[in-house]
Every structure is written in C-alpha cells, then in structure tokens.
MDTraj code that builds the backbone (N, CA, C; nanometers):
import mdtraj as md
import numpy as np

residues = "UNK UNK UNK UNK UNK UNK UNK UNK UNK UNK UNK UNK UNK UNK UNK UNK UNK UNK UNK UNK UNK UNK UNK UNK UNK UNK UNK UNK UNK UNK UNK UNK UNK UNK UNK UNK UNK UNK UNK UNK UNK UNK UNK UNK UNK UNK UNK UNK UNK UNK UNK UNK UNK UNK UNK UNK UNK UNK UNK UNK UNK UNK UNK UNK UNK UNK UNK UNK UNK UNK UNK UNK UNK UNK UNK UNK UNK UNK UNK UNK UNK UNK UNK UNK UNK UNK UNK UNK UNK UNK UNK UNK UNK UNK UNK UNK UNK UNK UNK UNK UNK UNK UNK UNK UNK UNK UNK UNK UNK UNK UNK UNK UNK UNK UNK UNK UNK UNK UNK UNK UNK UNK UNK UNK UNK UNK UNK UNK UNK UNK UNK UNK UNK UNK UNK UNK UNK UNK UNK UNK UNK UNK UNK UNK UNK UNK UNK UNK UNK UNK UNK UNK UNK UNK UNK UNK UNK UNK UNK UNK UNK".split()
xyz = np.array([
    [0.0844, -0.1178, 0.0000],
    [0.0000, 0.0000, 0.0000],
    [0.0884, 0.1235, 0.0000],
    [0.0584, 0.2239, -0.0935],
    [0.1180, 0.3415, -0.1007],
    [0.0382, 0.4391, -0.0093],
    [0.1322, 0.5267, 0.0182],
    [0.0897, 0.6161, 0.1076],
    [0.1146, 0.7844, 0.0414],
    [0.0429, 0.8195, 0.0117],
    [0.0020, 0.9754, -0.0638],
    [0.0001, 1.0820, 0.0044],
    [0.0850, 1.1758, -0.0130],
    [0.0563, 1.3168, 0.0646],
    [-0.0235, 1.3718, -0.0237],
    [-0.1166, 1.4411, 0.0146],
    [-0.1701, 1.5507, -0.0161],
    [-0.1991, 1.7088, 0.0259],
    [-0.1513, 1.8397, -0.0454],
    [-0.1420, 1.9407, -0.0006],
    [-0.2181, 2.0417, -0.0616],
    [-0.3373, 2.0754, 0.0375],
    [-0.4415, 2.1402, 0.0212],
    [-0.4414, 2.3210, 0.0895],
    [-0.3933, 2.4010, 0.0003],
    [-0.4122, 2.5806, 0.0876],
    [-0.3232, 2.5551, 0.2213],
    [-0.1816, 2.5443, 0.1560],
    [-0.1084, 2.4793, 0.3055],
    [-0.1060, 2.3665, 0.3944],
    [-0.2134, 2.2783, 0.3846],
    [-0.2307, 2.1726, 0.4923],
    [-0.1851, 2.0574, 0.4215],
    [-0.1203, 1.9962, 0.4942],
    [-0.0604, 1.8495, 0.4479],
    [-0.1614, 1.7469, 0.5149],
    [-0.1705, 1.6515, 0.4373],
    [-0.2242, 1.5586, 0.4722],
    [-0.1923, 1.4364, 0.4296],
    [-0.1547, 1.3348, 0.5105],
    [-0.1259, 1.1700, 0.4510],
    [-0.2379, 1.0978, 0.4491],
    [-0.2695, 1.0042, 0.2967],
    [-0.3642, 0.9143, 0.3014],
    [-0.3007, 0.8089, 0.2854],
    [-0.3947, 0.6927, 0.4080],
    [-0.3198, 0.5384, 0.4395],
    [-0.4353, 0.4713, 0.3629],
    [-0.5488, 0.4587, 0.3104],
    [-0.6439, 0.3909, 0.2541],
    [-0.6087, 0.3213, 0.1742],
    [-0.6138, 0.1724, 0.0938],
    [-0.5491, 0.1485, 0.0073],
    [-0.6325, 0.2123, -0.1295],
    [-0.7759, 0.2444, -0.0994],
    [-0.8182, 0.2867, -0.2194],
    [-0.7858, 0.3759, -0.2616],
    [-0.7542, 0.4777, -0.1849],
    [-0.7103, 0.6128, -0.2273],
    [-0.5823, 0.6101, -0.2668],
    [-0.4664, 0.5107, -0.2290],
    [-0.3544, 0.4824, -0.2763],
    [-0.3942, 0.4562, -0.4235],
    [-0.4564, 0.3397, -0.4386],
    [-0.5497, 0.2746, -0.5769],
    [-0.5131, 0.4214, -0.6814],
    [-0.6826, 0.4809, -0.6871],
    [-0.6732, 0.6230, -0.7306],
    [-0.5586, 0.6876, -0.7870],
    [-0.4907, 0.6886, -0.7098],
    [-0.3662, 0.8187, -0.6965],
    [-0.2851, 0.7290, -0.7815],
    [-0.2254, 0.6033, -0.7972],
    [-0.1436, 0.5200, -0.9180],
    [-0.2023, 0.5305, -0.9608],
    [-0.3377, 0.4962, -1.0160],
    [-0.3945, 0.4500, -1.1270],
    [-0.3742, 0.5363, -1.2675],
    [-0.3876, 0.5004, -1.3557],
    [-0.3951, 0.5368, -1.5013],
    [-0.5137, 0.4692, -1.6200],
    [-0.5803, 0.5890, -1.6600],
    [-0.6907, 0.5432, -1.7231],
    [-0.6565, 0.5044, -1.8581],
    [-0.6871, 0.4437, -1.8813],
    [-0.6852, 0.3317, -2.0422],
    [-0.8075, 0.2997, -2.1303],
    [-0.8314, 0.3885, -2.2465],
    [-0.9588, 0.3451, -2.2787],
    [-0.9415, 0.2084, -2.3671],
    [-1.0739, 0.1474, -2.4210],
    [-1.0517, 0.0310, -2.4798],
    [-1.0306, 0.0479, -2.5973],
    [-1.0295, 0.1760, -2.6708],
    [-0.9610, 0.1605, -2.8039],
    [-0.8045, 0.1966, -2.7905],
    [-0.7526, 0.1659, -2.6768],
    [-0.5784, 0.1918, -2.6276],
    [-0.5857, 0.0410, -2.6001],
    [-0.6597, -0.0276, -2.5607],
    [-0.6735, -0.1897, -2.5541],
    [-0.6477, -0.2943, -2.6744],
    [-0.7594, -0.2387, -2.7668],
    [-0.7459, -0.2769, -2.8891],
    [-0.6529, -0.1945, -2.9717],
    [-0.6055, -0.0916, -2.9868],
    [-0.5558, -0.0525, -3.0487],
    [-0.5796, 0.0108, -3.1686],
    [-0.7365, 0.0823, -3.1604],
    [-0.8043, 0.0674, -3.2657],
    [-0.8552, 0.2530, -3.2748],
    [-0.8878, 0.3501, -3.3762],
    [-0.9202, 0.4226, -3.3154],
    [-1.0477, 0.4891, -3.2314],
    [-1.0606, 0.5871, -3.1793],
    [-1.1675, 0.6194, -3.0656],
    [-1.2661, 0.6078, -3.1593],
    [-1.2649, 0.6722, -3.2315],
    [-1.4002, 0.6754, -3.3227],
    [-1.5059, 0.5586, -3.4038],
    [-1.4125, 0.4454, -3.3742],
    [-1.4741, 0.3361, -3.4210],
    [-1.5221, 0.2448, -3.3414],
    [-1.5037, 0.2985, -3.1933],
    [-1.5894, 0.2052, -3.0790],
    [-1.6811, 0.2984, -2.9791],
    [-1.7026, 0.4509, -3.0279],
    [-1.7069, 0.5575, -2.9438],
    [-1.8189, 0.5490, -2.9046],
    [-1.9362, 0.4739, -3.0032],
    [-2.1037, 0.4988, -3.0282],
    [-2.1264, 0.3490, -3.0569],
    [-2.2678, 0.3397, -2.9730],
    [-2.3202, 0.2166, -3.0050],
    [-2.2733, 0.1588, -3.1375],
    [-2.3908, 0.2623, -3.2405],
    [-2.3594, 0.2197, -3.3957],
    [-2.2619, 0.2337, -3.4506],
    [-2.1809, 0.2834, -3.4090],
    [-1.9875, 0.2814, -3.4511],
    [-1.9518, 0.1120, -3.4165],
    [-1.9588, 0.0923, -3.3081],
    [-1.9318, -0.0399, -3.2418],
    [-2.0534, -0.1704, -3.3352],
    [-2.1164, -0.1600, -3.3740],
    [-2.2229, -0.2771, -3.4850],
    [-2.1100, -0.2430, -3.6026],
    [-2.0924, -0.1325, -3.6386],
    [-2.0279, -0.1763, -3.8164],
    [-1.8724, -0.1924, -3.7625],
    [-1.8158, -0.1600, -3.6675],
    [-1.6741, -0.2337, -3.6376],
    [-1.6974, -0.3494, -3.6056],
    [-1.8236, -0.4261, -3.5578],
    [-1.8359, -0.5575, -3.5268],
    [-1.8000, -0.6598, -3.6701],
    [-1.8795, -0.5670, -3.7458],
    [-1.9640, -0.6239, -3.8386],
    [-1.8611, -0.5990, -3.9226],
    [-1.7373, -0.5468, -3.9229],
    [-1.5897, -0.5143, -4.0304],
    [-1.5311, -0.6556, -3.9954],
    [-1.5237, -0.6627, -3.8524],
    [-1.4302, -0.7635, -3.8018],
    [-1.3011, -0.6847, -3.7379],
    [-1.2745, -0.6968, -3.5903],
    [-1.1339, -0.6490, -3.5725],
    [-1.0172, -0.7272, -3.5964],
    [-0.9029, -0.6775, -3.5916],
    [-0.8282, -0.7324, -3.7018],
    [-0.7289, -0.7908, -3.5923],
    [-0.5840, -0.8675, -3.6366],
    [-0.5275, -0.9276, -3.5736],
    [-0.4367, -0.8574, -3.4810],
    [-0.4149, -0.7475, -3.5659],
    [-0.3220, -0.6474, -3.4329],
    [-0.4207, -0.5545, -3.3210],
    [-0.5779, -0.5954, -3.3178],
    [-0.6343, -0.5307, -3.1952],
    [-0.5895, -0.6408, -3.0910],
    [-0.6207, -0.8109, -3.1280],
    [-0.5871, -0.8862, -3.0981],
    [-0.4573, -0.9227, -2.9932],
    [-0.3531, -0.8181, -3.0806],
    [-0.2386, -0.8837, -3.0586],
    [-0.2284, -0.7547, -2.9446],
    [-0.2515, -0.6177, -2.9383],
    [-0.2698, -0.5167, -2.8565],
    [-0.3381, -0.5310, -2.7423],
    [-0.4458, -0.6151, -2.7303],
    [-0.5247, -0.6722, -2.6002],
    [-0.4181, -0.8249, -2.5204],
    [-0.4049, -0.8715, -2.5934],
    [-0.2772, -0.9819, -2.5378],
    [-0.1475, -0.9041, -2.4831],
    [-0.1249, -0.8018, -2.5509],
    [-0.0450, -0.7685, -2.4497],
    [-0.0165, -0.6838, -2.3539],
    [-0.1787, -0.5780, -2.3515],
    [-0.2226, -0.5398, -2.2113],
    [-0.2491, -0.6111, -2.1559],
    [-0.3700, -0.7123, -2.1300],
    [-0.4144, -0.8314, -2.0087],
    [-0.2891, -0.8680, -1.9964],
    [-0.1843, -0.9417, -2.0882],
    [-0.0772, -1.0449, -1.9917],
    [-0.1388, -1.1798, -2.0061],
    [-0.2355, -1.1887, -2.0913],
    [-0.3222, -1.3517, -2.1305],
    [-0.2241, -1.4688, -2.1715],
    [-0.2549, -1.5552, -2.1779],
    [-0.1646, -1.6689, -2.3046],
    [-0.3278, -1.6752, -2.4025],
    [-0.2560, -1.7121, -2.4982],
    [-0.3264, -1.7910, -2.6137],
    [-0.4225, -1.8767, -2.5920],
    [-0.3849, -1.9587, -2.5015],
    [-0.4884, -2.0700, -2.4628],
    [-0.6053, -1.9980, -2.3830],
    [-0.5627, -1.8505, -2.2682],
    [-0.6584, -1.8236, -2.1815],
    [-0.8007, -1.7437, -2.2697],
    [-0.6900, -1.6795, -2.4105],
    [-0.7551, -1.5845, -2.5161],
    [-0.8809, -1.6688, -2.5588],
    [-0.8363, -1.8046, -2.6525],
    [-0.8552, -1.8526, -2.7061],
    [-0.9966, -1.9129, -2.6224],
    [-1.0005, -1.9392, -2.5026],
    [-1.1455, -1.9977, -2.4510],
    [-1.2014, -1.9106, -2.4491],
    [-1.1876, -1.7926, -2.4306],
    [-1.2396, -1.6495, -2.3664],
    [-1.3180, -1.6092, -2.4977],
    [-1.2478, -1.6435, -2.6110],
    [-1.3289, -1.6089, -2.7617],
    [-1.3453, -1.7492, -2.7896],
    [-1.3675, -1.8241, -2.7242],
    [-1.4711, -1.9598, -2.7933],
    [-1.3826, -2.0125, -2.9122],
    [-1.2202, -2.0373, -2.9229],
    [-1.1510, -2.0617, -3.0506],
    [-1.0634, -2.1468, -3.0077],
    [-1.0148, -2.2453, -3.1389],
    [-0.9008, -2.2838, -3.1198],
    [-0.7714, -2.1797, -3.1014],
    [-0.6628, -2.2430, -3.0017],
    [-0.5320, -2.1622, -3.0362],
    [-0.5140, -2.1462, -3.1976],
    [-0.5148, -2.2598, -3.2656],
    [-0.5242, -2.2705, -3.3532],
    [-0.5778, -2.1284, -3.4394],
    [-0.7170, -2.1363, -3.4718],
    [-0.7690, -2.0263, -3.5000],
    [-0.7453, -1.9041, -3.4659],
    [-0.6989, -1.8670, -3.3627],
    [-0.5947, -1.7302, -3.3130],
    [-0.5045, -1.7052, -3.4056],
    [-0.3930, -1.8491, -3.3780],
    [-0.2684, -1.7948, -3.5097],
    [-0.3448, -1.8192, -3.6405],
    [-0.3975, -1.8459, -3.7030],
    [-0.4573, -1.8136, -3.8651],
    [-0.5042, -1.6873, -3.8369],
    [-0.6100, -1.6550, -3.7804],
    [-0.7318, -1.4964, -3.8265],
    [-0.6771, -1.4092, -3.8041],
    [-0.6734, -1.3430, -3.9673],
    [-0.6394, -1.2096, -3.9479],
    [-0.7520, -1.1055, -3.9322],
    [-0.8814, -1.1485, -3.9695],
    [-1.0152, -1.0712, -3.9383],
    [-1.0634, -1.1492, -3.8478],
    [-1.1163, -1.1140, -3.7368],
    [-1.2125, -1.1791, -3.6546],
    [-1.3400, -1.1412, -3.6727],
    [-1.4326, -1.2657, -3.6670],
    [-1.5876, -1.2536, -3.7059],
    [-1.6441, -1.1363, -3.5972],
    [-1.7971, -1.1522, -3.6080],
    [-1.8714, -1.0506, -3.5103],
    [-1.8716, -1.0714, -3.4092],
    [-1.8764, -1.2291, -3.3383],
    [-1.8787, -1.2522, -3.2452],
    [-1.7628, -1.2785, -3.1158],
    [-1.6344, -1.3191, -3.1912],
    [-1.5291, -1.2608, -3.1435],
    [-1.4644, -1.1582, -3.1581],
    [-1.5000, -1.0509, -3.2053],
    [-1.5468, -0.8984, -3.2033],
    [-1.5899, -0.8402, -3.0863],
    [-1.6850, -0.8929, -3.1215],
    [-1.7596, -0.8277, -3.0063],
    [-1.6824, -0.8876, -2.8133],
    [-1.6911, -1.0215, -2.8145],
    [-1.5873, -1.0859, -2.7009],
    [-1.4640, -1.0242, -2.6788],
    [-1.3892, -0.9729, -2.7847],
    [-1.2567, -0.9140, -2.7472],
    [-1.3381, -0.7747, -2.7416],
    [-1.4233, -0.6918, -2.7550],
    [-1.4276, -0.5319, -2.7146],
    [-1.4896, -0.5669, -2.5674],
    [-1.5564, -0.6239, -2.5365],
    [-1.6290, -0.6753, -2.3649],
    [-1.5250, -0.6983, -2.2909],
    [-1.3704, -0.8006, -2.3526],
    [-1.2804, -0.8416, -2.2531],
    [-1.1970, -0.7116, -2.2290],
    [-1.1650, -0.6049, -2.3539],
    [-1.1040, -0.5026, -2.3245],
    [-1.1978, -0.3971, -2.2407],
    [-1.3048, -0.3978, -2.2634],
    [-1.4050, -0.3145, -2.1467],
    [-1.3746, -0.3344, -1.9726],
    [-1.3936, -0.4514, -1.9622],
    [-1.3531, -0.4879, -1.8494],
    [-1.2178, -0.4685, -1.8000],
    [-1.1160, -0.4974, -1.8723],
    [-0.9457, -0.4209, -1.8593],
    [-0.9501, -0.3213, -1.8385],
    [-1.0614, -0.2252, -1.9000],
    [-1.0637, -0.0701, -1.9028],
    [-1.0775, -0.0327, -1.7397],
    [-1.1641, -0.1647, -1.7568],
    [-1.2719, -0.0463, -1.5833],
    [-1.1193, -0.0900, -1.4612],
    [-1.1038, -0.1949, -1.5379],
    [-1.0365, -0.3172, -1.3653],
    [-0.8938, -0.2324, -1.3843],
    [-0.8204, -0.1750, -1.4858],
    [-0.6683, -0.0947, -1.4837],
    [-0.7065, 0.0557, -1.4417],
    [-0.8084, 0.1128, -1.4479],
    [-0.8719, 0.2578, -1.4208],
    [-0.8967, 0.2114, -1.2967],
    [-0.9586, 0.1017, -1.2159],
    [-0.9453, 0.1312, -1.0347],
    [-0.8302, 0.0454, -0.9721],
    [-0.7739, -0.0465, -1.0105],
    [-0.6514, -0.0980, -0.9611],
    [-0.5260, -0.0904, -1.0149],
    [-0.4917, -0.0537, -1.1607],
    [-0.3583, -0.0002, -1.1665],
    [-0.3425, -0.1405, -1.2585],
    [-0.2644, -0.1809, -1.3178],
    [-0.2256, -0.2551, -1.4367],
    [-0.1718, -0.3831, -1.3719],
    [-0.1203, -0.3685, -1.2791],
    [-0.0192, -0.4950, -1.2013],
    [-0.1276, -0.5524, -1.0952],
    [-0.2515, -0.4513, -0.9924],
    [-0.3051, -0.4453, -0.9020],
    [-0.3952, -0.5439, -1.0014],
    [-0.4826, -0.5155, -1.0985],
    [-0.5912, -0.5943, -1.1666],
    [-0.5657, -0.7458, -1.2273],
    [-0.4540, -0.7276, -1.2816],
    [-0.4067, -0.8853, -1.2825],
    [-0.4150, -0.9540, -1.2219],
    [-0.3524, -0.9211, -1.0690],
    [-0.3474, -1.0046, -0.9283],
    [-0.4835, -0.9905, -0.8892],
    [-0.6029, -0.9250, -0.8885],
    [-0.7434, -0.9258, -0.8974],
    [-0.7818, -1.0496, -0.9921],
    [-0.7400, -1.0413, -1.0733],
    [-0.8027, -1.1416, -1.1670],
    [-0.8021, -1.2915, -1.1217],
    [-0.6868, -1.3345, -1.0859],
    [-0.6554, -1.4587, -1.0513],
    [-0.6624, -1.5043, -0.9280],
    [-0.7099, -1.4163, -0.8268],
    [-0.7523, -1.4083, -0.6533],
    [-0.9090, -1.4379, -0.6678],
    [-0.9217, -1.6157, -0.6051],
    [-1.0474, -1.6330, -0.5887],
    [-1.1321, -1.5130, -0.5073],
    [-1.2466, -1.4945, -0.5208],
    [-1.3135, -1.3960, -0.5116],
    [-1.4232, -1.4349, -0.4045],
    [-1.4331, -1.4292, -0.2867],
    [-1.5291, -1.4726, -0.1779],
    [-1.6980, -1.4333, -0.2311],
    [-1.7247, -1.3281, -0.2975],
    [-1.8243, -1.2677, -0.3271],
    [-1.8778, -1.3263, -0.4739],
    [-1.7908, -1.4077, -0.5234],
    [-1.7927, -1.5094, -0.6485],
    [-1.8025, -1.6623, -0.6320],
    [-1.8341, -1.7077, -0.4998],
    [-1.8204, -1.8033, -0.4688],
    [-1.7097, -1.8676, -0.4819],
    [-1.5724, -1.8024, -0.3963],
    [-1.4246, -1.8459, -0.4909],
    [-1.3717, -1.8911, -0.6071],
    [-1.4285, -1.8017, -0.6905],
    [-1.4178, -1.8157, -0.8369],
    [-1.3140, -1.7271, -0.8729],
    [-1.2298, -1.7591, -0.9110],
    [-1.1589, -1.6459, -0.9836],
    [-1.1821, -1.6096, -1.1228],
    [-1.2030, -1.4597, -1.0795],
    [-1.2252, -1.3397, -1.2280],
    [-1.2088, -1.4342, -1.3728],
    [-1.0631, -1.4622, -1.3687],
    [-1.0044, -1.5684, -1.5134],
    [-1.0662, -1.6388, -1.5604],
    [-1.1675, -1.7119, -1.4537],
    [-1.2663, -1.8187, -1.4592],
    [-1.3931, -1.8317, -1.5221],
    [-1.4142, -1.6297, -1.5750],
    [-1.5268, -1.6232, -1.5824],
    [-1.5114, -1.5355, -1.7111],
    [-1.4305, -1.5282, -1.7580],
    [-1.4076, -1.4237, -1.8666],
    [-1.4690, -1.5241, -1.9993],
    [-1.4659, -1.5650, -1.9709],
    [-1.5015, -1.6776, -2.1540],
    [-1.6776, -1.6993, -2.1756],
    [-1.7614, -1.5965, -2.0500],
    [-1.9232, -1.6156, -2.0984],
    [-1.9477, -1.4307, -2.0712],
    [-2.0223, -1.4300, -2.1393],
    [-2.0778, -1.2649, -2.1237],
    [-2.1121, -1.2254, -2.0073],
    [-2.2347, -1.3006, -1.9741],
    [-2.2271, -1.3141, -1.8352],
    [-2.1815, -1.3018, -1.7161],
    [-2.0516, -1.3667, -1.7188],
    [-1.9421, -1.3484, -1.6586],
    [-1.8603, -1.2538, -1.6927],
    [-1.8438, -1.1966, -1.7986],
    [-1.8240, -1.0563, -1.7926],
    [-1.8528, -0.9093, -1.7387],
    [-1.9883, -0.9545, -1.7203],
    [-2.0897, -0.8435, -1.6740],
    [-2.0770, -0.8644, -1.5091],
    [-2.0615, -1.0192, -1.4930],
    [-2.0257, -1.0179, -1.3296],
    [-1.9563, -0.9590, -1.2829],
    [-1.8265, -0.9535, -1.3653],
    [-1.7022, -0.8774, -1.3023],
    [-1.6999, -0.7497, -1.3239],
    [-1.7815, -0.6922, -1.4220],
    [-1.7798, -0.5130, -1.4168],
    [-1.8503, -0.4679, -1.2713],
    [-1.9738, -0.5388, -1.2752],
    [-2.0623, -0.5395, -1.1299],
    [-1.9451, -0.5251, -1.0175],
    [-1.8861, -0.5900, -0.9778],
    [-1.7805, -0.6726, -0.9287],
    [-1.6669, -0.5395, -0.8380],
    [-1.6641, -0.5237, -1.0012],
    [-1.5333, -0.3909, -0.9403],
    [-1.5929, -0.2792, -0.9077],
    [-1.7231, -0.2216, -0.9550],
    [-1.7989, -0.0826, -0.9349],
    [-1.8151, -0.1207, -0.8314],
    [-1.8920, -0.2682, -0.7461],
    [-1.9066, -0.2392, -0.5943],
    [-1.7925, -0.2456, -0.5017],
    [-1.6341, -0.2321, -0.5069],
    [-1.5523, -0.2514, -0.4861],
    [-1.5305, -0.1041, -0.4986],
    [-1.5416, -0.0173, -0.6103],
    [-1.5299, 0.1144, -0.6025],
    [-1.6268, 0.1844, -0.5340],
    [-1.7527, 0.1641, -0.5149],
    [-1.8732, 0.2276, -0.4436],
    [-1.8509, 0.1441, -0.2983],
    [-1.7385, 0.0772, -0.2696],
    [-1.7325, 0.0412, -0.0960],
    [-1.8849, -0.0736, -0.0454],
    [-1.9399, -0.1422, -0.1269],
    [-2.0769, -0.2061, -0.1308],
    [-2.0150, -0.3434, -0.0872],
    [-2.0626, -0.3706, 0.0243],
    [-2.0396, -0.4752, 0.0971],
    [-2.0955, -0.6128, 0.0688],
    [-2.0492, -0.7047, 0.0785],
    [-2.0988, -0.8597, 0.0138],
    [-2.1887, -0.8754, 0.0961],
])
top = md.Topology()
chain = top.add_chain()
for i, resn in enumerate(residues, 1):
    res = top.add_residue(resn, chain, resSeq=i)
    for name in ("N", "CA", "C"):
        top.add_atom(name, md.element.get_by_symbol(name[0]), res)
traj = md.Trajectory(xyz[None], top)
C-alpha cells in the first residue's frame, strides 16, 4: 500500500487507505488503447455494430494480449476458438469482435481502479463474493463478464458482500 501526501491551501495531509492509494497510481486506459483501434470506431453504439460487423483485425488482438498479460490458450477460450484459430485470423468474425471489445471493457474499468499490475493479481484471486471463483474463470461467458464489471464498481462504491 502506497501512502500519498496531499497538499491542500497549506495543509498536508497523509492518506493510508489502500483505495485512495489505488486512485492516486492509477492510469486510465480506454478500450480503443486496448485494442488498439481508433476512438471513433468504438465511441457509439452504432460505430461499435459496423466495427463488429468489419471484423477487428489481428493487431487489436495482438494489442489486447499484451495489455491483459493472457496466453493464447486463456484468449482462445475467452473467444470460444481454437489456439489454432488465433494464429490463422487475421479478421475476426462478429462474435469474437464483439468478445474481445467486452474483454477489453472490463481491462478498461479493472486498470482505471486498480492499476495494471493491481488488476491482474485481482483477476486470478479467488473472489469470496464469487463463490471463490476467480475473475479468469469467468471471462469466456458474457455473463461473466458483466459479473465482473458489477464486481469492481461495488468494490469502487465500498458495497459490501
């Protein structure tokens, strides 16, 4: 846990919280810095249907693998594919399209409140409030995607299990 001064009209003040430590590292990352893709083509609902519907390409792919810190194999369940099919596609269909902009959504929210190194180690820490499931565990259904956005907002809103 980092510990933050803060200096307000003269007054010093130290914060010991780890959230507020959180905060104060953190760095926001949107998901077209995920994918690698630009803002304008995921900015709007209907921006996001005809980028579905283009197919994102292999270097958003390869730009989300190497923010998360994934392997191939973890990618590869997470978009419903062979490893296999990873190394061939250079266009990805709609539906792993759409799976890789949800998995980078979630990177977005989980590196914007824990910090890039902090969310990883989130990810793979069974989760008491998940029925000791770990995050990793759950990335490969939508569903489980949506669990874990839930997940971290009540973690940021202090909402108790």
């Amino acid at each position: 846990m980092r510990i933050h001064k803060y200096v307000r009209k003269g007054v010093s003040a130290r914060i010991n919280e780890p959230s507020a430590a959180y905060a104060k590292a953190n760095r926001d990352v949107s998901v077209h810095d995920l994918l690698g893709v630009e803002s304008t083509r995921v900015a709007e609902p209907l921006d996001r249907v005809e980028t579905f519907r283009k197919g994102l390409r292999k270097k958003s792919f390869e730009k989300l693998k190497e923010f998360t810190g994934l392997d191939n194999t973890i990618l590869a369940s997470a978009l419903a594919v062979s490893t296999k099919t990873l190394q061939r596609t250079q266009v990805f269909d709609v539906v792993q399209s759409e799976k890789m902009y949800e998995l980078a959504e979630l990177y977005s929210i989980g590196i914007s409140y824990f910090g890039e190194e902090g969310f990883k180690r989130w990810m793979v820490r069974p989760l008491f409030s998940l029925g000791n499931i770990s995050p990793l565990d759950l990335i490969d259904v939508s569903e489980g995607l949506t669990l874990l956005k839930t997940e971290i907002k009540r973690v940021q809103y202090g909402i108790a299990v």
